[in-house]
C-alpha positions as CSV (number, residue, x, y, z in Angstrom):
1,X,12.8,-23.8,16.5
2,X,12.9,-20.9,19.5
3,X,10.7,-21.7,22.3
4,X,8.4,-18.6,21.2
5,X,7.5,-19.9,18.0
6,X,6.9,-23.4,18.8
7,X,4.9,-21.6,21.8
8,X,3.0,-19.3,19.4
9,X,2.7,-22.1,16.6
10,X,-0.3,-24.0,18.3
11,X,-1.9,-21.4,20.0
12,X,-5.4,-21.2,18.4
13,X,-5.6,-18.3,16.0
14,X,-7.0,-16.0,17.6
15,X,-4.7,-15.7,20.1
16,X,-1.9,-16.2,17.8
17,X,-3.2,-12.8,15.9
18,X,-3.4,-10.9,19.2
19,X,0.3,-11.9,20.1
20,X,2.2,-11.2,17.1
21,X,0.0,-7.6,16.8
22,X,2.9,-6.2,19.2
23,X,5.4,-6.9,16.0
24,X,3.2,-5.0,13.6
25,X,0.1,-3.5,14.3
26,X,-2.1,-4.0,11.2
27,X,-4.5,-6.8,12.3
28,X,-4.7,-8.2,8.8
29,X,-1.0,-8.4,8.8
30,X,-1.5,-10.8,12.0
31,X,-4.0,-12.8,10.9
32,X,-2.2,-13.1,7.2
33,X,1.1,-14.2,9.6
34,X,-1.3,-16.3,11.9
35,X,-3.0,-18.3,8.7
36,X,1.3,-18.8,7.6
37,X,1.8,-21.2,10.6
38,X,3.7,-23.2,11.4
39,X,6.6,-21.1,10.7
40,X,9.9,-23.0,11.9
41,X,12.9,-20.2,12.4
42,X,13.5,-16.8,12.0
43,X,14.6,-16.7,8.8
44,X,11.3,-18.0,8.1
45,X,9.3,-15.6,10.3
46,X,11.0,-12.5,8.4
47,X,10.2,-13.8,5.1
48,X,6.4,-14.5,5.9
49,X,6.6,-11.4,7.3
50,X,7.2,-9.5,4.5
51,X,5.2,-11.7,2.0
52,X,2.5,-10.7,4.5
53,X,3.2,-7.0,4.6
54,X,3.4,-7.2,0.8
55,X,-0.2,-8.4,0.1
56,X,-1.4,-5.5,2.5
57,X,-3.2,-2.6,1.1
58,X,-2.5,1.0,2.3
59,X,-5.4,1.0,4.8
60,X,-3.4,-1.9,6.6
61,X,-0.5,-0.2,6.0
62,X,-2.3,3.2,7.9
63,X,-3.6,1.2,10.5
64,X,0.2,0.3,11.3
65,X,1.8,3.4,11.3
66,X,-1.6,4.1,14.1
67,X,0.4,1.8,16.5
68,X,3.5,4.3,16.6
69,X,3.4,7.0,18.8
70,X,4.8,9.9,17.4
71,X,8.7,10.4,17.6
72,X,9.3,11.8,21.1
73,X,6.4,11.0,22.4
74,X,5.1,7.5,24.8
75,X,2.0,6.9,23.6
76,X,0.5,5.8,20.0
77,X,-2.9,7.1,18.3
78,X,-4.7,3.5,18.7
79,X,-2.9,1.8,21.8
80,X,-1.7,-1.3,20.7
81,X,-0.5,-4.1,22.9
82,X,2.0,-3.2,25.8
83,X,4.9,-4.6,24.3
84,X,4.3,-2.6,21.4
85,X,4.8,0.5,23.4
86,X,7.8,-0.7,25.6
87,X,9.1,-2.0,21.8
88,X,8.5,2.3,21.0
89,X,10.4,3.2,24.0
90,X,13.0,1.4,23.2
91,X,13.4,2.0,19.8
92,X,13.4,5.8,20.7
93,X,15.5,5.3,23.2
94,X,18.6,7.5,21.6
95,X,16.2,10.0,20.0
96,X,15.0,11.0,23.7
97,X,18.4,12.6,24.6
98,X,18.4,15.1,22.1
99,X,18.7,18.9,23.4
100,X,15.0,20.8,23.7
101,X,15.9,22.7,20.5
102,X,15.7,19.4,18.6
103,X,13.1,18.1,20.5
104,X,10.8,21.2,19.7
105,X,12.5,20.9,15.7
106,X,11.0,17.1,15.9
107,X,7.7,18.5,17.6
108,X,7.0,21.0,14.6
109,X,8.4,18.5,12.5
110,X,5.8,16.5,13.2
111,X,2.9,18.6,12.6
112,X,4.4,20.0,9.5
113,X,4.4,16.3,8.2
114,X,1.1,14.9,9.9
115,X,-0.6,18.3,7.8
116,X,0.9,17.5,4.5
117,X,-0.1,13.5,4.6
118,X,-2.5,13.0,7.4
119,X,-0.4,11.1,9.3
120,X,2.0,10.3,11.6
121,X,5.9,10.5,10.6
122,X,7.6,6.8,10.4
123,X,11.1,6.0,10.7
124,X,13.0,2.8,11.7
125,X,14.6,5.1,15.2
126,X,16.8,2.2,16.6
127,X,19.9,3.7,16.9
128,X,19.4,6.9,15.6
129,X,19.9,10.7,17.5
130,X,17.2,12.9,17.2
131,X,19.0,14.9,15.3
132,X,19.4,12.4,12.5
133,X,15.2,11.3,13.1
134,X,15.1,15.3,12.5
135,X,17.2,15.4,9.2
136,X,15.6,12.7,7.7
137,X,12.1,13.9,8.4
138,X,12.8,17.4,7.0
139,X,14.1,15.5,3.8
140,X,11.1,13.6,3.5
141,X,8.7,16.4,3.9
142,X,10.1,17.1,0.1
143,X,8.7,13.7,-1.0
144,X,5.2,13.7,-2.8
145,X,2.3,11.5,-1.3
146,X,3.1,8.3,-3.1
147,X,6.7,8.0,-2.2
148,X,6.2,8.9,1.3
149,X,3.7,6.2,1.6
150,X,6.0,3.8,0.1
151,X,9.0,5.3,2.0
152,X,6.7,5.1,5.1
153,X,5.9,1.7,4.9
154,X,9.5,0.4,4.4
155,X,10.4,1.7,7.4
156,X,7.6,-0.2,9.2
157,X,9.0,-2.9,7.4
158,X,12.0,-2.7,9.0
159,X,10.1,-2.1,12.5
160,X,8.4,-5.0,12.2
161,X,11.8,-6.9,11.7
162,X,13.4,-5.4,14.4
163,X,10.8,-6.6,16.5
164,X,9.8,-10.0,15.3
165,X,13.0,-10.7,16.3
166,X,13.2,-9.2,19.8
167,X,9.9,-11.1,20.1
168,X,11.0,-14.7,19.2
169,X,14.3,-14.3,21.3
170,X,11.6,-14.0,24.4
């Protein structure tokens, strides 16, 4: 078991929700993931996690997506935790070096989707240019509501991997 977890394992609950919040930022995820302890190893942690994420309804999934800020920008709707937004960073890291045509493409990208669906535009951005965030916005601007939601909150799914695992390696 990694230090983290046997760390985070008998914290009181409470406490336990407010740390893993910086993995995903629906508090009923947290406290579903809080109530699954003790969880021994990662593979363990990934599968709660997603039982978790499962049983959520679309308000926790919204109140999720809240915790991202935008693409290209630093700072989320609700401000979550501080490692959630150095987690952001990060994550956006490759998408920040794009040229200011695709920067201002992403920017009206943005607003063109946040209109349509009334919210903000989610997509896994480890490793991904800004020019490939931009393509695969523009192609999901074509989906209707209930596939973007569902496409939406897969890719927090796969956030909330990517970061439960940064998490638990300290």
């Amino acid at each position: 078991m990694s230090e983290v977890l046997a760390r985070w394992n008998a914290l009181p609950r409470e406490e336990a929700e407010r740390e893993i919040l910086a993995c995903c930022g629906s508090r009923t995820w947290a406290a579903s993931m809080a109530s699954k302890r003790p969880i021994r190893d990662e593979a363990s942690l990934l599968a709660a996690s997603d039982v978790a994420w499962q049983d959520l309804r679309e308000a926790d999934w919204l109140e999720a997506f809240r915790s991202h800020p935008r693409i290209g920008e630093t700072r989320a709707e609700n401000t979550g935790p501080a490692q959630s937004s150095a987690w952001s960073a990060q994550e956006q890291q490759k998408a920040a070096t794009g040229d200011e045509a695709v920067k201002m493409a992403l920017m009206w990208g943005n607003r063109e989707y946040e209109q349509k669906f009334g919210r903000i535009f989610i997509v896994c951005a480890t490793g991904r240019s800004a020019i490939e965030i931009l393509e695969i916005l523009r192609r999901r601007l074509h989906n209707d509501e209930a596939t973007e939601l569902r496409q939406a909150a897969e890719e927090q799914r796969k956030i909330m991997h990517l970061r439960l695992k940064k998490w638990i390696a300290g």
